[in-house]
Backbone as CSV, one residue per row, in Angstrom:
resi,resn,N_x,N_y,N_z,CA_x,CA_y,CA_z,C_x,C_y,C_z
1,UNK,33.597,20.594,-63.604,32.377,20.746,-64.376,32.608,20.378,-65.844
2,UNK,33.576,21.006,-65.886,34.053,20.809,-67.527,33.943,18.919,-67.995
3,UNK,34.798,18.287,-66.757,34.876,16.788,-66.692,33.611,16.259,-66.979
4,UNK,32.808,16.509,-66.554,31.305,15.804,-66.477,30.627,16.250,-67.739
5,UNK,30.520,17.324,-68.137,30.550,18.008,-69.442,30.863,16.987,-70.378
6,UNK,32.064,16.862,-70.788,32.866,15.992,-71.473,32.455,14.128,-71.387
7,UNK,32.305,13.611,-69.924,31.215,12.546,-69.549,30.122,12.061,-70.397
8,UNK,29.475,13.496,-69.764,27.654,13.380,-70.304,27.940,13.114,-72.109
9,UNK,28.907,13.951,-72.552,28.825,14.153,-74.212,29.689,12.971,-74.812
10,UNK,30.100,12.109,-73.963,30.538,11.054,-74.355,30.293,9.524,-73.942
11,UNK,29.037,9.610,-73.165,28.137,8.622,-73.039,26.787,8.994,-74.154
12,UNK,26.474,10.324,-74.730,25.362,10.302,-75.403,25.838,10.292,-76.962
13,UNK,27.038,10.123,-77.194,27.350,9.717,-78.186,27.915,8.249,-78.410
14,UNK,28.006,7.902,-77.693,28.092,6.142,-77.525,26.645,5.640,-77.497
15,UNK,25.726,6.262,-76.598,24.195,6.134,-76.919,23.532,6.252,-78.513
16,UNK,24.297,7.550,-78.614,23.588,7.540,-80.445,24.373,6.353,-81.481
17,UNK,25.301,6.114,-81.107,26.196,5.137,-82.241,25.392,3.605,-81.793
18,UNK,25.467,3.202,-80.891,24.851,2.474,-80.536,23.369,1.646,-80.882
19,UNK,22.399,3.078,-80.756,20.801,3.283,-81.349,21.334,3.354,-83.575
20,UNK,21.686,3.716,-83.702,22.381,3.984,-85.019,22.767,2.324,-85.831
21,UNK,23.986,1.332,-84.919,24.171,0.596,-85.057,22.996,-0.651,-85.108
22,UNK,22.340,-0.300,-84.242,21.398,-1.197,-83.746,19.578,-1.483,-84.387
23,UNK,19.473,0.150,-85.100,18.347,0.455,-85.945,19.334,-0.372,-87.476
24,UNK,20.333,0.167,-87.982,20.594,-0.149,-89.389,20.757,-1.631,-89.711
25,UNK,21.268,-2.572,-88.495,21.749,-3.818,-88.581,20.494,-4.571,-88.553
26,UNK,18.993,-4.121,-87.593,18.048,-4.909,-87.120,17.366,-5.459,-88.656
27,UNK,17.121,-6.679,-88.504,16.425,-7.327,-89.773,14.576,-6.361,-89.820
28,UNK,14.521,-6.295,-88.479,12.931,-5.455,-88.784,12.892,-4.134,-87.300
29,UNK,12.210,-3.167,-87.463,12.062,-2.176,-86.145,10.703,-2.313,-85.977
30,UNK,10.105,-1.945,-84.526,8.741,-1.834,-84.692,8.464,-0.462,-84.527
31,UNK,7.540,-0.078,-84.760,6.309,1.330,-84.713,7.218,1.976,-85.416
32,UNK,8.186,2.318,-86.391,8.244,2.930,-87.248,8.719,2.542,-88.265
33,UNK,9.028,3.170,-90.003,9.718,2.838,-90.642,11.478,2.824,-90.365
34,UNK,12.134,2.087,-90.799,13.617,2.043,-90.528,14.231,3.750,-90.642
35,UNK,14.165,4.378,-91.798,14.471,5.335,-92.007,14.433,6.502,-90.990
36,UNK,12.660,6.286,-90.713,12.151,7.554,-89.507,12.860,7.248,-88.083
37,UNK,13.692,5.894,-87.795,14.079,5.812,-86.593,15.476,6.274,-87.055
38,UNK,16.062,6.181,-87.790,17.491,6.792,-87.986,17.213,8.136,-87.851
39,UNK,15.862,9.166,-88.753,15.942,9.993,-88.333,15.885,10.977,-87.071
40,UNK,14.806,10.216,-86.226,14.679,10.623,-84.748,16.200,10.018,-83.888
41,UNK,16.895,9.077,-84.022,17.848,9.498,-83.525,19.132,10.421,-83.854
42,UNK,19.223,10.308,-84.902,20.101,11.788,-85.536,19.537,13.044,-85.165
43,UNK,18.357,13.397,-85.083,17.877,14.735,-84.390,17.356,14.803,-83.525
44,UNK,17.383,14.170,-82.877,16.795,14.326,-81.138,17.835,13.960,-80.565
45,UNK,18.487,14.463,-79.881,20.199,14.411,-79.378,20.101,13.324,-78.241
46,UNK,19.184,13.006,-77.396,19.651,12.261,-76.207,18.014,11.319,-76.013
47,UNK,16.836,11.812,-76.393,15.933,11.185,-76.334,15.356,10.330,-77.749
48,UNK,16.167,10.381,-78.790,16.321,9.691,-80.212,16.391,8.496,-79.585
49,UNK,17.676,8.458,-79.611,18.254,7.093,-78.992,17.416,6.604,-78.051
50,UNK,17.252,7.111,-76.818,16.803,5.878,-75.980,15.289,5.432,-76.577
51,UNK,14.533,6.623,-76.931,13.206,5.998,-77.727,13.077,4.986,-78.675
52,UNK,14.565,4.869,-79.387,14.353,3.878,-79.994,14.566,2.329,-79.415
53,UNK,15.394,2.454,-78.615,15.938,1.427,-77.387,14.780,0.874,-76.836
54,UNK,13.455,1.772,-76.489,12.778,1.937,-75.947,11.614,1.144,-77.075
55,UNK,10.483,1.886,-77.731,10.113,1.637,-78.767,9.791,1.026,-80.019
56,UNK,11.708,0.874,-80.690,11.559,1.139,-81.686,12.660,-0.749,-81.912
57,UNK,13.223,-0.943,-81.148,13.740,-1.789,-81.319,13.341,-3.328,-80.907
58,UNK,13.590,-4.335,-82.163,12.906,-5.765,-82.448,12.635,-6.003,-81.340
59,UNK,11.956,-6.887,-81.001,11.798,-7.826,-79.949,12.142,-9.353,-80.420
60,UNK,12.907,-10.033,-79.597,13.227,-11.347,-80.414,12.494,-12.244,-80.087
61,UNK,11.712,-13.044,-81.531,10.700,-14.204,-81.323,11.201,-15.093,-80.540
62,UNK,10.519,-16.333,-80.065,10.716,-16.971,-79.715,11.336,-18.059,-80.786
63,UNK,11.980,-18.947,-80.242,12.651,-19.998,-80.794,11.755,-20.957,-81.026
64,UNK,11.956,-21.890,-82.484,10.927,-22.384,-82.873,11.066,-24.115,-82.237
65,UNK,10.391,-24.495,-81.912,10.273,-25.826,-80.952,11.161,-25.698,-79.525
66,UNK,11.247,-24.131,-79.576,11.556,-24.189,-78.125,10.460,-23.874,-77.011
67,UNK,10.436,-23.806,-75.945,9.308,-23.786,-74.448,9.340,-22.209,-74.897
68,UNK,7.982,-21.420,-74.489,8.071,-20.264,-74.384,7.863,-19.925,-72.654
69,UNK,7.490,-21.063,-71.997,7.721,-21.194,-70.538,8.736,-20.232,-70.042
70,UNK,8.270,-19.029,-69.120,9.175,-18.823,-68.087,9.132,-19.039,-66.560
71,UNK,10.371,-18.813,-66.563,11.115,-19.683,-65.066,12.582,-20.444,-64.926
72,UNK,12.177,-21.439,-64.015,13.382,-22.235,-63.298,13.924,-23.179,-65.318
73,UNK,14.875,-23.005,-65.613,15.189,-23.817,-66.916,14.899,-25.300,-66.026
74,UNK,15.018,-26.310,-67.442,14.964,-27.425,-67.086,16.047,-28.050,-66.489
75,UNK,16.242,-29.117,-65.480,17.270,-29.901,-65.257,18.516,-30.316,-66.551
76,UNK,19.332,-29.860,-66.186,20.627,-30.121,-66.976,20.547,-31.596,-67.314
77,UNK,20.764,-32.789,-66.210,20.841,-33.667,-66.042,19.939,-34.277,-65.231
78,UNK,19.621,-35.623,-64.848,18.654,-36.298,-64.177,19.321,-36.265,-63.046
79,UNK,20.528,-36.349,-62.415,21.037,-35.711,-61.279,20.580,-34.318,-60.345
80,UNK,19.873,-33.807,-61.534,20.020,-31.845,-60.780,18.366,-32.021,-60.585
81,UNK,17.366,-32.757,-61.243,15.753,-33.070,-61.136,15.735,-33.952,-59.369
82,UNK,15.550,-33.129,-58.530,14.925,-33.085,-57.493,13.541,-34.520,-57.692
83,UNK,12.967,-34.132,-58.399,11.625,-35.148,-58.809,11.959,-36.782,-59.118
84,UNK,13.213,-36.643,-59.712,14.008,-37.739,-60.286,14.655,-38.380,-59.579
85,UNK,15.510,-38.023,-58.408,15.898,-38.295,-57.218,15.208,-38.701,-56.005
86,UNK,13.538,-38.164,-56.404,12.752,-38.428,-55.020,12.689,-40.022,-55.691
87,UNK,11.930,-39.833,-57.335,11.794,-41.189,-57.078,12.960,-42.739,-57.418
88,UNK,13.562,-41.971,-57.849,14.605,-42.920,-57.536,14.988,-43.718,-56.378
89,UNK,14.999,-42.676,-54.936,15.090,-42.988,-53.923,13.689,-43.995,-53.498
90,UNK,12.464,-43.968,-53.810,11.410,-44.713,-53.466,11.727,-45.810,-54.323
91,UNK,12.510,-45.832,-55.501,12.009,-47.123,-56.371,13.213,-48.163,-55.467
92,UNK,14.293,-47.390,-55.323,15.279,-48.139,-54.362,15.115,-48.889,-53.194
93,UNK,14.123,-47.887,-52.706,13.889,-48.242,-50.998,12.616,-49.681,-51.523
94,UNK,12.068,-49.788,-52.749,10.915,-50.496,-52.476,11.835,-51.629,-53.172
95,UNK,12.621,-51.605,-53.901,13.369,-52.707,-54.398,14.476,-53.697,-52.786
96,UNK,14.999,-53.253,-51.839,15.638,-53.331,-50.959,14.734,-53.753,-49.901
97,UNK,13.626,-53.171,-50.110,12.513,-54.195,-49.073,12.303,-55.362,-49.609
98,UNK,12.056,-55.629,-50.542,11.557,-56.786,-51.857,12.841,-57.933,-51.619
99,UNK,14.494,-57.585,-51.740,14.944,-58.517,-51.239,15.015,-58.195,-49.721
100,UNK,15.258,-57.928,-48.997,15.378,-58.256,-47.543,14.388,-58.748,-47.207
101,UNK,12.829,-59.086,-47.623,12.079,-59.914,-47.183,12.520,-60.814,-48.054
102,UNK,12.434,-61.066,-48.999,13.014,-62.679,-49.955,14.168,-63.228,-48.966
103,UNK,15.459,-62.755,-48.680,16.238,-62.926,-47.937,15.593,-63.913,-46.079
104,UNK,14.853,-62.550,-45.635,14.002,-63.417,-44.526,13.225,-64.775,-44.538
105,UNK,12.527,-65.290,-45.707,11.657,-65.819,-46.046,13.010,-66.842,-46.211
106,UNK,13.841,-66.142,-46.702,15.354,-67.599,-47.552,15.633,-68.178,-45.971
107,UNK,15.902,-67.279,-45.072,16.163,-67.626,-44.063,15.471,-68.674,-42.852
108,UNK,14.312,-67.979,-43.165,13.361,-69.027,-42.561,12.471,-70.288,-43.215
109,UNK,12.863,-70.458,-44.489,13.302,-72.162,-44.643,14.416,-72.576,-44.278
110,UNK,15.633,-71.861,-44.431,16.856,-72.702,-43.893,16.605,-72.954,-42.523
111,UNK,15.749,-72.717,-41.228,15.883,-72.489,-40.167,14.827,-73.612,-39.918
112,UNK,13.768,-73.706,-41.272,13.133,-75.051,-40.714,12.900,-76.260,-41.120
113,UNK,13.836,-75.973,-42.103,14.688,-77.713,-42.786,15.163,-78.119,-41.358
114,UNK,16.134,-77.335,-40.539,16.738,-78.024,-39.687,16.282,-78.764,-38.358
């Protein structure tokens, strides 16, 4: 009992250093002033902290000329684009018809010169 004791009081103080670290360093907090969140986690022993975790801590903007799109990221490479590959494969297949009939057509003048 004692063990878990000792546990609990040393995960909620890694919780408060944490909320502590994380309120003083943040460039901005929301729904309160900076100060009042240091104070609710210094005196509220175990629900300080996570409220501010919760609450009180930034949310990070988005990146500026970046997608705010979520989902599948984009293709790394034109290799990993599925879409890019379909048509690749059609522009191939229609190029390979294009000579194998030129080819036929080559063939059948040589066949009636003779």
């Amino acid at each position: 009992m004692v063990r878990l004791f000792v546990f609990l009081a040393a995960a909620e103080l890694v919780l408060l250093v944490l909320a502590l670290i994380g309120a003083l360093s943040a460039d901005r907090v929301r729904n309160l002033p900076r100060f009042l969140w240091v104070l609710v986690i210094l005196v509220i022993p175990l629900l300080g902290p996570i409220a501010y975790f919760l609450f009180g801590r930034p949310v990070t903007p988005p990146r500026e000329g970046g997608s705010i799109r979520r989902g599948a990221p984009p293709p790394a490479s034109p290799d990993d684009d599925p879409e890019f590959l379909r048509s690749m494969d059609t522009e191939q297949s229609r190029r390979e018809r294009e000579l194998l009939a030129q080819w036929e057509r080559e063939l059948q003048k040589g066949d009636d010169e003779k």
